[in-house]
N, C-alpha and C positions, 0 to 999 in steps of 0.2 A: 709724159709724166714729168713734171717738173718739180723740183727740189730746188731746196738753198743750197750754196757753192760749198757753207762750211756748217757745219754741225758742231754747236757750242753749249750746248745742254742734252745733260739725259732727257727732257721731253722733247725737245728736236730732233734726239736720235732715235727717240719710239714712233715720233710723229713722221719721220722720214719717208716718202712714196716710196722710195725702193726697198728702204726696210721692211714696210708694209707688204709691198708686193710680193718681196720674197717669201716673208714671213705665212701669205696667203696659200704660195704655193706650196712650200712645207705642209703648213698644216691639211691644207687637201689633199695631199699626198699621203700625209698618215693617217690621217684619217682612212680616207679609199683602203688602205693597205691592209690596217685593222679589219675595216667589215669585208673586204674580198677576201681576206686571208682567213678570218673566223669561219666566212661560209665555206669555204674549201673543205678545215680543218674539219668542221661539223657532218660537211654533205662526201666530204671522201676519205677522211681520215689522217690527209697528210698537210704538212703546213706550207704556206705561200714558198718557201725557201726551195722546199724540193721539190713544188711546182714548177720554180722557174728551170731546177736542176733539169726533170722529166722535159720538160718542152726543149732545153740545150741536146740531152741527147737523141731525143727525137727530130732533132733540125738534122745533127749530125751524121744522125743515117752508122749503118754498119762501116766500118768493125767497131765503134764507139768513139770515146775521148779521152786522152790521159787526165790524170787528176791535176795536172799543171794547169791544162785546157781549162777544166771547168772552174778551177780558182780564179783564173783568168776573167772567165766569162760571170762571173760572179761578185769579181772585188773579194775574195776571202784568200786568206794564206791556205798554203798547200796544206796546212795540217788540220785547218776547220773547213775543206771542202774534203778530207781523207775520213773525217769524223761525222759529217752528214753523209755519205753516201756510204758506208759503215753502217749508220742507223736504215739507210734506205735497201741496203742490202739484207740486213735484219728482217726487215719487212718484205722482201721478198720482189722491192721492185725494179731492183739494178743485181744487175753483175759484176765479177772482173773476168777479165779473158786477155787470153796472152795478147799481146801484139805482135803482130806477123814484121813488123819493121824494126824490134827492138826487141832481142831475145830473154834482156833482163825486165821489160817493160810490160807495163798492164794497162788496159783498157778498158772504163769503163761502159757498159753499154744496157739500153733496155730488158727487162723480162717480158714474158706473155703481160704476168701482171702488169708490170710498168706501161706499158705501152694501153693496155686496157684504162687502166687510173687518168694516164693522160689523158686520153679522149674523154673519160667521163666526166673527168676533173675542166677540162678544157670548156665544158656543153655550160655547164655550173658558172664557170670563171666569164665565159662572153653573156650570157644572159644578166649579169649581176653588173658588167663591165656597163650596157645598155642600159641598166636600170639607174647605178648610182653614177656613171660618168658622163654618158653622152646624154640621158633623158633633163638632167638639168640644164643644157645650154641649148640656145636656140639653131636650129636645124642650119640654118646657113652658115653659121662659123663651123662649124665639127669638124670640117677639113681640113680650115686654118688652123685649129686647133691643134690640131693631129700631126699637122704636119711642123708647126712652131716647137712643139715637144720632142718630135723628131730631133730637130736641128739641137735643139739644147741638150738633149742629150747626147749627142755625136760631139757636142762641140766642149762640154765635161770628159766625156769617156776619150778621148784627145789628148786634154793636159794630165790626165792622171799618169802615174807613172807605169811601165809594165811590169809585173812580179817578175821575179830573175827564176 
């Protein structure tokens, strides 16, 4: 991808390959986000947000995660990951439960429901994944693919700083 050394006009800097580039991946990124997340919301009821929540406590396995954990695992501050899973416990699909390690401490962890919604939410989310991600590129990059995004994002979720 090559680019000029110096950018000296606003139409050099729209016209920029890396500008462009990024700008590509951005936008298909929200893009995706939008229609995966509308079909979620549509087809289970809950939004991409506390999809990702369900699938974090579902990796975690019992006894759950502190709400520090899942801020963490989220990029949100501890007081808007206490406020989505709040709403998720409203809904019936999360707990809290003591922590066996921390006697003032809570754990958030799966319901029947939660753990239901995930799987069905999950069947929904990879069919849709196949349709609008991987069916437009051609069959032999997908892994490259897959795996470049990998790296980009280990190598973002890196510099970022950790919540205290």
């Amino acid at each position: 991808m090559e680019e000029p050394s110096e950018i000296s006009s606003p139409k050099e800097a729209a016209d920029n390959a890396l500008v462009l580039a990024f700008g590509r991946l951005q936008g298909a990124a929200n893009r995706l986000e939008y229609i995966l997340g509308r079909s979620l919301e549509l087809e289970c009821g809950i939004s991409h947000l506390m999809f990702e929540v369900l699938l974090i406590l579902g990796r975690a396995g019992d006894p759950g995660l502190s709400m520090r954990a899942i801020a963490q695992e989220q990029v949100l501050t501890t007081g808007g990951a206490t406020r989505l899973v709040d709403r998720m416990e409203a809904a019936g699909l999360v707990e809290r439960a003591e922590d066996p390690g921390d006697r003032r401490g809570r754990l958030v962890r799966l319901t029947r429901l939660g753990e239901e919604t995930t799987v069905r939410a999950s069947r929904v989310h990879v069919q849709n994944i196949r349709r609008y991600f991987l069916a437009p590129l051609p069959p032999e990059d997908r892994e490259r693919f897959a795996e470049d995004l990998r790296i980009l994002s280990h190598s973002a979720r890196d510099v970022l700083p950790r919540l205290p």
